[in-house]
N, CA, C and O of each residue as an XYZ file, in Angstrom:
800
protein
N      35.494    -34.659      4.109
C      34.534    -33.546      3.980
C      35.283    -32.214      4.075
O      36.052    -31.962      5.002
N      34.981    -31.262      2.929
C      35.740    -29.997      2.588
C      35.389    -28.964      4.089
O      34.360    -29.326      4.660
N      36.055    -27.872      4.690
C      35.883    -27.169      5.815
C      34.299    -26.198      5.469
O      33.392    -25.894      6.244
N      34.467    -25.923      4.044
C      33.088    -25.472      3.898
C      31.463    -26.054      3.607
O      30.396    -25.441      3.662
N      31.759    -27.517      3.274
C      30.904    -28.495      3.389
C      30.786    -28.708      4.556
O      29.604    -28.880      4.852
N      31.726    -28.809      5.702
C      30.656    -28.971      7.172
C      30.207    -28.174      7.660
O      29.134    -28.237      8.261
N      31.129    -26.888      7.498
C      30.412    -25.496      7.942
C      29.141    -25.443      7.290
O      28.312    -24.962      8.063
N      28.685    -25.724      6.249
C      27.269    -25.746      5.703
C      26.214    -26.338      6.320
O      25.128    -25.849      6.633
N      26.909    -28.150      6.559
C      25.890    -28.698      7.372
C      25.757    -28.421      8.572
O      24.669    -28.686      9.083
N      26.780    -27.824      9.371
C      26.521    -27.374     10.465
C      25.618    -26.332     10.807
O      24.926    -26.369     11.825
N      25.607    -25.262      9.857
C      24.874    -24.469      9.729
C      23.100    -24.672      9.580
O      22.135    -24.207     10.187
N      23.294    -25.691      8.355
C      21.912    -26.504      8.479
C      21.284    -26.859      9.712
O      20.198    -26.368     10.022
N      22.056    -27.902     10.639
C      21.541    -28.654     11.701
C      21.392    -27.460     12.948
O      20.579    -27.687     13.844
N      22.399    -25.868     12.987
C      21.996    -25.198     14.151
C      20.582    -24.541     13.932
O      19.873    -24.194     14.876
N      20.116    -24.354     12.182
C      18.782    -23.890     11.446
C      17.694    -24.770     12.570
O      17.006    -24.299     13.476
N      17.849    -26.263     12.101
C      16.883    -26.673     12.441
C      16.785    -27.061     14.067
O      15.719    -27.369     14.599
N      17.937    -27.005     14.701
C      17.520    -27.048     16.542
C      16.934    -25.802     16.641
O      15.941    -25.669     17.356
N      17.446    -24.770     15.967
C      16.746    -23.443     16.407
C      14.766    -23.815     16.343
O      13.861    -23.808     17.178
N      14.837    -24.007     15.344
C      13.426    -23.705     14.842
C      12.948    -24.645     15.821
O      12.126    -24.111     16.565
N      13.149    -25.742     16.063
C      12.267    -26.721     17.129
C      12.558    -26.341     17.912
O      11.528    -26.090     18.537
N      13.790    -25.898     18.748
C      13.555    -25.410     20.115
C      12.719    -24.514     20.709
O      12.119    -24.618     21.779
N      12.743    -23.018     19.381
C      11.373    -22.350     19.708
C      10.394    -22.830     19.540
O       9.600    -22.615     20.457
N       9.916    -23.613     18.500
C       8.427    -24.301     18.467
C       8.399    -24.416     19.456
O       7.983    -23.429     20.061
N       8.852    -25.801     20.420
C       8.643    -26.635     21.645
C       8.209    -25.294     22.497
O       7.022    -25.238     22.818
N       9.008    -24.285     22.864
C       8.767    -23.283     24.051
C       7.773    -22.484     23.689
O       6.885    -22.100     24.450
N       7.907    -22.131     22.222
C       6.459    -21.035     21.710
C       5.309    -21.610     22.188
O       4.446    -21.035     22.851
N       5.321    -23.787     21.525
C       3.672    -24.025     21.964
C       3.717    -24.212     23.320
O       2.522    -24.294     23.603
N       4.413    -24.347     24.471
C       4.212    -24.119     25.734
C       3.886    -22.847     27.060
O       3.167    -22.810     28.059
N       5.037    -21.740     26.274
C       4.767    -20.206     26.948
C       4.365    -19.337     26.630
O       4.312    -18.315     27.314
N       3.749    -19.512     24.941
C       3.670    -18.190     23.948
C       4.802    -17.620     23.304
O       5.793    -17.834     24.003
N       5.022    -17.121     22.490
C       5.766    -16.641     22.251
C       6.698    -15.384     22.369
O       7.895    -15.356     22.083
N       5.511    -13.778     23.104
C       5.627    -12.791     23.945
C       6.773    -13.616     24.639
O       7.895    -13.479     24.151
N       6.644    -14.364     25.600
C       7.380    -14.817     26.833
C       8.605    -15.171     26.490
O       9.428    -14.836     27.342
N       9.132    -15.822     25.402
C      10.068    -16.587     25.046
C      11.361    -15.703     24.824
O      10.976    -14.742     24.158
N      12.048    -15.642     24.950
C      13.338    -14.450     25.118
C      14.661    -15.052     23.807
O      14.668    -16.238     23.477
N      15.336    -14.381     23.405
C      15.998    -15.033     22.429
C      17.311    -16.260     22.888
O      17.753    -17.286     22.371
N      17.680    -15.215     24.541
C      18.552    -16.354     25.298
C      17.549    -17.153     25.645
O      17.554    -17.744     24.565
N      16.797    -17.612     26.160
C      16.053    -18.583     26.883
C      16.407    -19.588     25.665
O      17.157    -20.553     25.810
N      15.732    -19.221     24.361
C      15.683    -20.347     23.471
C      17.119    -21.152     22.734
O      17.150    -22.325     22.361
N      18.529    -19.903     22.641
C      20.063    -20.347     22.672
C      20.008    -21.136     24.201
O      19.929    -22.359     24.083
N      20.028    -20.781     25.192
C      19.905    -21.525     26.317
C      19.679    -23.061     26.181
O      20.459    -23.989     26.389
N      18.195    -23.054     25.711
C      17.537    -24.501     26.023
C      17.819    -25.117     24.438
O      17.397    -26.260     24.266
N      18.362    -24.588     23.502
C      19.427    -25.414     22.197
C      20.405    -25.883     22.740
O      20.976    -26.924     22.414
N      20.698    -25.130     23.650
C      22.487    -25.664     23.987
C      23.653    -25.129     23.119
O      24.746    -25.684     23.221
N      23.496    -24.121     22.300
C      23.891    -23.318     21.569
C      24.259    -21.666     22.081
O      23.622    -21.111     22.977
N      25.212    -21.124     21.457
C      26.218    -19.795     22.488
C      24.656    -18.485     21.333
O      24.105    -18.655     20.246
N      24.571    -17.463     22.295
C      23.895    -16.602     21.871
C      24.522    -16.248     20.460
O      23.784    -16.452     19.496
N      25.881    -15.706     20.196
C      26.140    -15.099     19.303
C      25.910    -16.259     18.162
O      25.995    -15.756     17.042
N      25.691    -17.411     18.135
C      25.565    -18.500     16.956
C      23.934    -18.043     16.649
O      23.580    -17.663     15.533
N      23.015    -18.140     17.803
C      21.843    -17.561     17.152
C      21.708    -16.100     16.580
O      21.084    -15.962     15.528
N      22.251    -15.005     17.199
C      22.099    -13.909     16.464
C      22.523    -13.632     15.164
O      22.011    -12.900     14.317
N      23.798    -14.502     15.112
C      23.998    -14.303     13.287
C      23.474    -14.656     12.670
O      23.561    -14.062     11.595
N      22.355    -16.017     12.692
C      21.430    -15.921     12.080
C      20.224    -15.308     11.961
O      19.655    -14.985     10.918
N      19.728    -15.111     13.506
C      18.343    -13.991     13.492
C      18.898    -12.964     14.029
O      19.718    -13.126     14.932
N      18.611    -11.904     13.647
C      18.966    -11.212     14.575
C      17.853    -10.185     15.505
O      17.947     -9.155     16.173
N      16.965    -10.970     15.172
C      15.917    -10.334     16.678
C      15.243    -11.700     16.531
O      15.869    -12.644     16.047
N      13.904    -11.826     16.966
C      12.750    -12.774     17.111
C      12.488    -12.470     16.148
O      12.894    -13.327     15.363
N      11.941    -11.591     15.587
C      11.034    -11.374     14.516
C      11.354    -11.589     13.070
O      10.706    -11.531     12.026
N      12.730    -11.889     13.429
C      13.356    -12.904     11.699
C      13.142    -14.283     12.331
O      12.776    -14.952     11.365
N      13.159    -15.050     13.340
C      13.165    -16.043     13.868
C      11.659    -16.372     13.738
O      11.526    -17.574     13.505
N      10.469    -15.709     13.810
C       9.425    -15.821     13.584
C       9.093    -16.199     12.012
O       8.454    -17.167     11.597
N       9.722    -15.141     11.266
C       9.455    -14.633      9.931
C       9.799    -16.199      9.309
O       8.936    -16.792      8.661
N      11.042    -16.759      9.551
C      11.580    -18.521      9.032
C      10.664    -19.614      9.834
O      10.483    -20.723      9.330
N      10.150    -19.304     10.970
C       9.278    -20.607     11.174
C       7.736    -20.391     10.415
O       6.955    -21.339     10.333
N       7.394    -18.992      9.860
C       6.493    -18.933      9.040
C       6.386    -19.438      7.601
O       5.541    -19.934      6.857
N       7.731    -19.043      7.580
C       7.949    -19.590      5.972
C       8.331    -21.190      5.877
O       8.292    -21.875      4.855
N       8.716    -21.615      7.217
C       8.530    -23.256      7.239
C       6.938    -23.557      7.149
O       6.521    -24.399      6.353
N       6.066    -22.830      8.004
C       4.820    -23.281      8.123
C       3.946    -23.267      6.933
O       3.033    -24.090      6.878
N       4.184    -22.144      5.656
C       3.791    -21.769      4.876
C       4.338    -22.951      3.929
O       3.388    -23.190      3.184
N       5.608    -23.973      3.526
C       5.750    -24.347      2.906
C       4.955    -25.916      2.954
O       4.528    -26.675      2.084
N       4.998    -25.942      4.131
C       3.935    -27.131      5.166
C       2.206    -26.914      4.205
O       1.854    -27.583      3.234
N       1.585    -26.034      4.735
C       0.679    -25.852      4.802
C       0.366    -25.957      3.011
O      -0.576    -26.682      2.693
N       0.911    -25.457      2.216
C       1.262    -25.634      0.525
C       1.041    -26.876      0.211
O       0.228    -27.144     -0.673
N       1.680    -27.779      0.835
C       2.210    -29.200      0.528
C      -0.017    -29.948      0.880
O      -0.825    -30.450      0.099
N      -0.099    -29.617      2.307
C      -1.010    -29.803      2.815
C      -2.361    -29.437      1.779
O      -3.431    -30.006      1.561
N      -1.995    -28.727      1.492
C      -3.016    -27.956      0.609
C      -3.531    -28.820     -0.947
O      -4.560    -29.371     -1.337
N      -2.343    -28.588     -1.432
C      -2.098    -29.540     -2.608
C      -2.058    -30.713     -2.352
O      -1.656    -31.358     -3.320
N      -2.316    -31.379     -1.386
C      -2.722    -32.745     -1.061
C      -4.467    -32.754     -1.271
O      -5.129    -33.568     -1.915
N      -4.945    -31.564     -0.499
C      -6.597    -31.542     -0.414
C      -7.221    -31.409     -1.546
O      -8.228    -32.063     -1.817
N      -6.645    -30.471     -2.398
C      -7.148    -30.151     -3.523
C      -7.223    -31.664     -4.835
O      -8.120    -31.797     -5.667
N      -5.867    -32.736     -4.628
C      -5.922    -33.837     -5.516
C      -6.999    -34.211     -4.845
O      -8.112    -33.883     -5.256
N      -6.871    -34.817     -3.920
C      -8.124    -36.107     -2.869
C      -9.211    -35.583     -3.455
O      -9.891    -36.235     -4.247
N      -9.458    -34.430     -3.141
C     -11.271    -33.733     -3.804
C     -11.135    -32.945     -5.095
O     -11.666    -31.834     -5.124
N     -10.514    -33.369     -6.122
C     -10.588    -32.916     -7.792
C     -11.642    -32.817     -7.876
O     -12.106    -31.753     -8.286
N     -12.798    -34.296     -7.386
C     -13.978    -34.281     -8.348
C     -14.902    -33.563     -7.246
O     -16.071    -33.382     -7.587
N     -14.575    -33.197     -6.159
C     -15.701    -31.894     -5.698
C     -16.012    -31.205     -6.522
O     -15.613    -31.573     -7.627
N     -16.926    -29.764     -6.498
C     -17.602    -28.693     -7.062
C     -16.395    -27.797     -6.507
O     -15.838    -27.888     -5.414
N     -16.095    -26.734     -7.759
C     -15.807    -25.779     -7.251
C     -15.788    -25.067     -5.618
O     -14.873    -24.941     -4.804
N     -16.954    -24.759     -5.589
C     -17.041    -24.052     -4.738
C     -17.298    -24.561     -3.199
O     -17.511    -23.883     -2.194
N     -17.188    -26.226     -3.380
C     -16.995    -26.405     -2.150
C     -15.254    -26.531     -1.835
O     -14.822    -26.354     -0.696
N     -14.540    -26.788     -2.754
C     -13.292    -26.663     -2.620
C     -12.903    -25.013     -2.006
O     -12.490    -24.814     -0.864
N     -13.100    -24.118     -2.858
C     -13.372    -23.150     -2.212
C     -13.415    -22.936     -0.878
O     -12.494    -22.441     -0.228
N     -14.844    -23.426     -0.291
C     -15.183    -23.251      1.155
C     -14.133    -24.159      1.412
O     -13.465    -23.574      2.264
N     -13.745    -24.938      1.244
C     -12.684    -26.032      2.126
C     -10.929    -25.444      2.006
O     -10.025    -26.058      2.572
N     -10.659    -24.067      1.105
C      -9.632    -23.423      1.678
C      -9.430    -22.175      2.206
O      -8.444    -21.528      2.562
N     -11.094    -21.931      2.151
C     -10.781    -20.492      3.194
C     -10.731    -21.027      4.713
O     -10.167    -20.465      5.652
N     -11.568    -22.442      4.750
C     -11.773    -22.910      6.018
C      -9.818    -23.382      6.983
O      -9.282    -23.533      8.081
N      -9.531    -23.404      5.283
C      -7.924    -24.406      5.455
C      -7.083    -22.895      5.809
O      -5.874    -23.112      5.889
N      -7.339    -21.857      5.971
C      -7.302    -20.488      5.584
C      -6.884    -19.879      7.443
O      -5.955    -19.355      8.059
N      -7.963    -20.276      7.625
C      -8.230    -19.467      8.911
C      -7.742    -20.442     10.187
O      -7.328    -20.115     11.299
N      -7.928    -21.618      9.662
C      -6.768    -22.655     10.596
C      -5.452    -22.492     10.810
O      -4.859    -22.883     11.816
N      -4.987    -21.941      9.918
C      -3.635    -21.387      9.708
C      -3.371    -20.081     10.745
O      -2.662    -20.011     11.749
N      -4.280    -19.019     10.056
C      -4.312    -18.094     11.083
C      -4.290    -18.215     12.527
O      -3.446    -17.890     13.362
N      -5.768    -18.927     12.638
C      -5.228    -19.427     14.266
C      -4.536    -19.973     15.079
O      -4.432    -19.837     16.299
N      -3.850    -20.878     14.055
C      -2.673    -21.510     14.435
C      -1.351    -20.604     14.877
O      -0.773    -20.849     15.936
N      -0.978    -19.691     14.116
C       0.161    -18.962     13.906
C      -0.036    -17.344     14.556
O       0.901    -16.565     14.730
N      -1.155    -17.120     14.794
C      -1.531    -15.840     15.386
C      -0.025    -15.540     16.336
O       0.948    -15.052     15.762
N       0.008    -15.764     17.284
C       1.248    -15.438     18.146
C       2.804    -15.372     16.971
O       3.450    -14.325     17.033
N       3.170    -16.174     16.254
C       4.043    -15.714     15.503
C       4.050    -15.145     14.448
O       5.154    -15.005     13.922
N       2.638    -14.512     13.621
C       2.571    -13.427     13.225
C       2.806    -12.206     13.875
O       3.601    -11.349     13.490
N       2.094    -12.152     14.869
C       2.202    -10.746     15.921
C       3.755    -10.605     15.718
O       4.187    -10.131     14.667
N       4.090    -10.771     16.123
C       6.044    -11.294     16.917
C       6.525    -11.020     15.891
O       7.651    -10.561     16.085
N       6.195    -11.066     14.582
C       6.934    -11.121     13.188
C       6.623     -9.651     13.085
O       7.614     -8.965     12.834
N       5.554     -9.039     13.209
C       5.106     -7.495     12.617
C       5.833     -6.959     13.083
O       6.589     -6.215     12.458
N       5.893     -7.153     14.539
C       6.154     -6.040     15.534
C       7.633     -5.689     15.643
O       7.977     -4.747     16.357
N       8.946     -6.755     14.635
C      10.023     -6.446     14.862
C      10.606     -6.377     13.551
O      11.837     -6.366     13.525
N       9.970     -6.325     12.419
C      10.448     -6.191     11.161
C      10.034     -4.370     10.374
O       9.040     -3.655     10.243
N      11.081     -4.336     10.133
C      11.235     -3.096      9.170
C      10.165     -2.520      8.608
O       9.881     -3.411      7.807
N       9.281     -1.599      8.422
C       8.281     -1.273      7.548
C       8.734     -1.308      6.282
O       7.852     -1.344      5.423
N      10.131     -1.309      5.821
C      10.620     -1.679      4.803
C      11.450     -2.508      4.186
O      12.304     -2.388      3.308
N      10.952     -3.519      4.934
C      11.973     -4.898      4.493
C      11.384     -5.383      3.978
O      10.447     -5.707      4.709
N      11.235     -5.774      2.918
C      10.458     -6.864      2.239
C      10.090     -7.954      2.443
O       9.178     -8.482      1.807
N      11.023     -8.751      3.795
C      11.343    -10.343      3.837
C       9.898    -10.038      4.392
O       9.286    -11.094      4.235
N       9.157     -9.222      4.895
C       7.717     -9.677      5.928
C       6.833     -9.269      4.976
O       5.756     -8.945      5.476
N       6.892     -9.145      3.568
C       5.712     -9.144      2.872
C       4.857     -9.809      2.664
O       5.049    -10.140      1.494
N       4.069    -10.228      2.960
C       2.929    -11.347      2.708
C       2.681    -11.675      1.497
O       2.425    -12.791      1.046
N       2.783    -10.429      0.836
C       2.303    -10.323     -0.533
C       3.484    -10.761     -1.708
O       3.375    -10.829     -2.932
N       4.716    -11.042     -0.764
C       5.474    -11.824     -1.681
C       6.077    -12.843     -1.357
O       7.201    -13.078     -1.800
N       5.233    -13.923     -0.237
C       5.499    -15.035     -0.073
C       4.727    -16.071     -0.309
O       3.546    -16.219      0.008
N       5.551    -16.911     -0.975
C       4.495    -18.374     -1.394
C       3.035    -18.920     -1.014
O       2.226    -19.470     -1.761
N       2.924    -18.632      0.294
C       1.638    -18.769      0.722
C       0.671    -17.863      0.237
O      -0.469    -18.199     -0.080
N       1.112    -16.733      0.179
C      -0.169    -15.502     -0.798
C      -0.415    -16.000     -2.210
O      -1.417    -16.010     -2.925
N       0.708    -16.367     -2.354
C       0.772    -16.522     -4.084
C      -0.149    -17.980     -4.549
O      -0.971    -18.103     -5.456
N       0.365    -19.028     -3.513
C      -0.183    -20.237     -3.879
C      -2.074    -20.038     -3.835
O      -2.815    -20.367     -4.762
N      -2.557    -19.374     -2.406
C      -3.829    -19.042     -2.118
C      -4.693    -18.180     -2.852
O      -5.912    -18.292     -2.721
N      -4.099    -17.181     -3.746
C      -4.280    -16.260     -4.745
C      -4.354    -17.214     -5.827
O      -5.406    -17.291     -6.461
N      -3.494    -17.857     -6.083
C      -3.543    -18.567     -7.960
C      -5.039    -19.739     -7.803
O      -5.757    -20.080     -8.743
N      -5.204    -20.213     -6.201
C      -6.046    -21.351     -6.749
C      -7.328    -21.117     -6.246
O      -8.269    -21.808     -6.635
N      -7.534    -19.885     -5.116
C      -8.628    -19.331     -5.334
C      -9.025    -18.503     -6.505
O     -10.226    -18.353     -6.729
N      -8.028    -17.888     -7.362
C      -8.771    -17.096     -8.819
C      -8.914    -18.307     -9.762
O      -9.545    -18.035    -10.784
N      -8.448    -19.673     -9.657
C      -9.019    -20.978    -10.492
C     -10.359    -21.277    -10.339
O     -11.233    -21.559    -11.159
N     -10.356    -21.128     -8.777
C     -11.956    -21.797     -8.370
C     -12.885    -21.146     -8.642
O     -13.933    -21.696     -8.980
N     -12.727    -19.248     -8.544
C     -13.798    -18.231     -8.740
C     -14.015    -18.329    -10.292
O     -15.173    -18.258    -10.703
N     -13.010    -18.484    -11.161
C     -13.268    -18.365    -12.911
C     -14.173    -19.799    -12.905
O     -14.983    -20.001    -13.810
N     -13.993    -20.673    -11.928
C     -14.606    -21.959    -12.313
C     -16.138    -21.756    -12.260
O     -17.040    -21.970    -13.070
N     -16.096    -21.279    -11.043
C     -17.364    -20.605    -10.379
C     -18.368    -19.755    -11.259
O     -19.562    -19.949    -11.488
N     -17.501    -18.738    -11.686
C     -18.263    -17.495    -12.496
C     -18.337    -18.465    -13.767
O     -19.191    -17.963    -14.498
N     -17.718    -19.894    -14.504
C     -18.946    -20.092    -15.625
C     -19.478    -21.389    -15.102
O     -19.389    -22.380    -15.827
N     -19.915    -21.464    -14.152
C     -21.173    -22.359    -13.542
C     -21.715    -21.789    -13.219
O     -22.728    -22.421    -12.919
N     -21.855    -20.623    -12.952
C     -23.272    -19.585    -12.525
C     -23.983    -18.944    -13.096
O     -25.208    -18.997    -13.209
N     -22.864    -17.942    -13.710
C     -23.014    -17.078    -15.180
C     -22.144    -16.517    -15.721
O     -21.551    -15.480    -15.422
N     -22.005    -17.416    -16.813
C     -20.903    -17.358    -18.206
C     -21.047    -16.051    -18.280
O     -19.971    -15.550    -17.953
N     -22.055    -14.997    -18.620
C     -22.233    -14.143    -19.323
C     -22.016    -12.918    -18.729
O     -22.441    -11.977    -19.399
N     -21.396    -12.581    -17.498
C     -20.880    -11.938    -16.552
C     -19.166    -11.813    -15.971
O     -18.932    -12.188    -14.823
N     -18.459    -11.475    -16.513
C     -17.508    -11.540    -16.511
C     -16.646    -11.220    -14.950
O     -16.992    -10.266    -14.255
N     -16.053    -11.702    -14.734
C     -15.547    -11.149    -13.144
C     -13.453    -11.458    -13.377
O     -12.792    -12.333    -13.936
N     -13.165    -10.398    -12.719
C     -11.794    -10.881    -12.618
C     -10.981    -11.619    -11.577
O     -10.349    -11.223    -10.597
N     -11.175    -12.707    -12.050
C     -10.947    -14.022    -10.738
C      -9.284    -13.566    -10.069
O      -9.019    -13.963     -8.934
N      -8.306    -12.785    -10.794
C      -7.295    -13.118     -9.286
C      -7.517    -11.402     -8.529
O      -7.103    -11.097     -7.411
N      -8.189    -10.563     -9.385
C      -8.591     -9.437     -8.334
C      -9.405     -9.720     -7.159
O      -9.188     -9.312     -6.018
N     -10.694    -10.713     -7.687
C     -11.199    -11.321     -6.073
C     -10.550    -12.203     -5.442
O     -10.527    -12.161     -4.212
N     -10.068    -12.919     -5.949
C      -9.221    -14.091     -4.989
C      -8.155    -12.793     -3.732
O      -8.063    -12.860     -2.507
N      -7.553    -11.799     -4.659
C      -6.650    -10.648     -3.728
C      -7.956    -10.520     -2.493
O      -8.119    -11.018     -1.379
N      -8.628     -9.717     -3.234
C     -10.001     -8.875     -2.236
C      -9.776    -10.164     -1.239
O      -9.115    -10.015     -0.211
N     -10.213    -11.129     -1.502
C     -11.166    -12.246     -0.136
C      -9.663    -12.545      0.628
O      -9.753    -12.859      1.815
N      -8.274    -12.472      0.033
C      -7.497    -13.071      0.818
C      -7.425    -11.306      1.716
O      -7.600    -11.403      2.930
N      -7.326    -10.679      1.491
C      -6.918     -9.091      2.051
C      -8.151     -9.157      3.188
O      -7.919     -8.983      4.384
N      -9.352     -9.404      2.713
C     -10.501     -9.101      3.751
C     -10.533    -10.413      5.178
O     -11.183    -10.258      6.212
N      -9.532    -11.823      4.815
C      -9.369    -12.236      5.699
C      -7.880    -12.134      6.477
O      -7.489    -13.248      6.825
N      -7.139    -11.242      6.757
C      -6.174    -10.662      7.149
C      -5.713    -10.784      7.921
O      -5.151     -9.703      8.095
N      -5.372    -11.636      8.970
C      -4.782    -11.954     10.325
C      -5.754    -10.530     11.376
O      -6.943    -10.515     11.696
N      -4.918     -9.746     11.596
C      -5.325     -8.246     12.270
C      -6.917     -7.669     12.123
O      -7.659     -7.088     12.915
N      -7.055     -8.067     10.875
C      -8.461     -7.503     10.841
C      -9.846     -8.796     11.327
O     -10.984     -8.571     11.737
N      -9.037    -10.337     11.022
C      -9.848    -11.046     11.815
C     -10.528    -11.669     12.959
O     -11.643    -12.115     13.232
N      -8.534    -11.393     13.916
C      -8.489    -11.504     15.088
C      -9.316    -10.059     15.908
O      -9.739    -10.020     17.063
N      -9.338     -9.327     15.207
C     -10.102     -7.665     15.491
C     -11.582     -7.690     15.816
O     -12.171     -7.257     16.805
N     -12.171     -8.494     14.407
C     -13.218     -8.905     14.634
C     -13.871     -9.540     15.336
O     -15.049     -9.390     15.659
N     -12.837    -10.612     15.735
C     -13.323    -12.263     16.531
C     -13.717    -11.863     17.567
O     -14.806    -12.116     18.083
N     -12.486    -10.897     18.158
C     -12.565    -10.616     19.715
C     -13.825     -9.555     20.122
O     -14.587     -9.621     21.087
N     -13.776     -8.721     19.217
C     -14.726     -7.623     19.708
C     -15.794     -8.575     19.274
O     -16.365     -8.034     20.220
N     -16.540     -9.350     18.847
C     -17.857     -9.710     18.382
C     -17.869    -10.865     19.738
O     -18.893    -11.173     20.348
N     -16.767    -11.294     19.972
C     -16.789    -12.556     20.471
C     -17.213    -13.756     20.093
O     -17.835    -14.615     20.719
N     -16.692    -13.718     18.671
C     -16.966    -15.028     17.848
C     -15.812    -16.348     17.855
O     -14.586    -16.241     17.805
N     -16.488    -17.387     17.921
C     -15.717    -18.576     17.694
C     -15.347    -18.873     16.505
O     -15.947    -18.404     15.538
N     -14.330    -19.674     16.376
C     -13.685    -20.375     14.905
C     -14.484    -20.511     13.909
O     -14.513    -20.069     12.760
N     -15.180    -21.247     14.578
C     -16.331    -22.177     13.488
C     -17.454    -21.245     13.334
O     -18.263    -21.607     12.480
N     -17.726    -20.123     13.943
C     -18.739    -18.803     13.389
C     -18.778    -18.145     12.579
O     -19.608    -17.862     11.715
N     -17.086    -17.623     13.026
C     -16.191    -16.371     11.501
C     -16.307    -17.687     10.068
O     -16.892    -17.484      9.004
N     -15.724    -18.722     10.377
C     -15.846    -19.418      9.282
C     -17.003    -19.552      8.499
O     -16.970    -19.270      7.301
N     -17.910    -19.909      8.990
C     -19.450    -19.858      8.342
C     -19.811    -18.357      8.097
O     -20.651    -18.214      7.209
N     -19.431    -17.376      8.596
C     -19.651    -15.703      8.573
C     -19.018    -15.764      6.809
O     -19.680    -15.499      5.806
N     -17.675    -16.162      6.860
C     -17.172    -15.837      5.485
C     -17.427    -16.506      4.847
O     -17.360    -15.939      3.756
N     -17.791    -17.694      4.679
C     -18.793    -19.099      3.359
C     -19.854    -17.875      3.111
O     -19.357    -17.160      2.241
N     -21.014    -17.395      3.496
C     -22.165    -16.929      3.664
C     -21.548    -15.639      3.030
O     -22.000    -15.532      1.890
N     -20.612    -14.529      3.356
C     -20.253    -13.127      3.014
C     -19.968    -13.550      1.213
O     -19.999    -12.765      0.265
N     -19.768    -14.644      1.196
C     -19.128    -15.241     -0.562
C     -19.839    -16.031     -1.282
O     -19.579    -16.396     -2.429
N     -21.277    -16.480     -0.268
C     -22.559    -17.009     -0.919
C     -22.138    -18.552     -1.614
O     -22.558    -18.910     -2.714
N     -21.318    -19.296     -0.830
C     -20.747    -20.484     -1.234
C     -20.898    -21.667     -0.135
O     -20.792    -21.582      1.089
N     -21.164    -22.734     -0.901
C     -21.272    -23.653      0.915
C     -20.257    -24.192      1.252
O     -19.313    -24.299      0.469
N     -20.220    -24.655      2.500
C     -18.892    -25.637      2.899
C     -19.436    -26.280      3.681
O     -18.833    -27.177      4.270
């Protein structure tokens, strides 16, 4: 094996202790709590090996998102074959629902991701990572599906609303809502089926 072929895989395998070691401590202390030595610490790995790759939390966040995002894709496109022969629009309701699971899931390493990335870095764009893109292309499928089962004769531009409904469910602006209303999961969820006049 060539010196730069193991350096590669090595590189690979410190990728992935990283990422599980924070998982393991994120789903136990939060992620606020979790310190960047604590998590080189409990890898068994020297600080400076983790900083060259992240170099705060909030790139360390930003890659277990984009693991979760490639997860959740896969997940997705599993739901959508199994229920082809659903209706539109309950598929629909079954990925905004797949939507906000996510959110709640990841809330703590979104935060963590905002709060240490660049206002001008691109890597934390939402709007240009796979998960926007995938949720955008197959909600503007379902709404064009939608708008000619309802009414052909009304034209709507399916990936401008698919943007709108993904923008209006927003991490910040939902968790905003939840708390001040004091709504549960399964409330906001039925709040947004009902705001889009669709069942689930």
């Amino acid at each position: 094996m060539s010196t730069i072929r193991r350096e590669r895989k090595d590189s690979l395998e410190h990728r992935q202790l990283i990422l599980q070691t924070a998982h393991a401590l994120f789903s136990e202390h939060g992620v606020k709590p979790v310190s960047m030595h604590q998590i080189a610490k409990t890898a068994g790995i020297g600080q400076g090996t983790l900083y060259r790759r992240y170099a705060h939390k909030g790139d360390l966040c930003l890659d277990m998102l984009h693991e979760f995002g490639h997860q959740l894709i896969q997940q997705l496109t599993g739901y959508l074959e199994e229920n082809k022969e659903s209706s539109a629009a309950n598929l629909f309701g079954g990925l905004l629902d797949r939507w906000i699971d996510a959110i709640e899931e990841k809330a703590d390493l979104i935060i963590a991701m905002e709060s240490k990335m660049n206002c001008e870095d691109d890597r934390g764009s939402f709007f240009r990572s796979p998960m926007y893109l995938f949720f955008r292309d197959k909600i503007s499928e379902l709404i064009a599906q939608m708008s000619v089962d309802s009414n052909p004769t009304i034209p709507i531009n399916a990936d401008l609303a698919a943007h709108a409904i993904i923008c209006s469910m927003a991490p910040v602006g939902y968790f905003h809502f939840k708390e001040e209303k004091g709504f549960t999961k399964e409330e906001m969820k039925q709040s947004y089926c009902r705001i889009y006049q669709f069942s689930c």
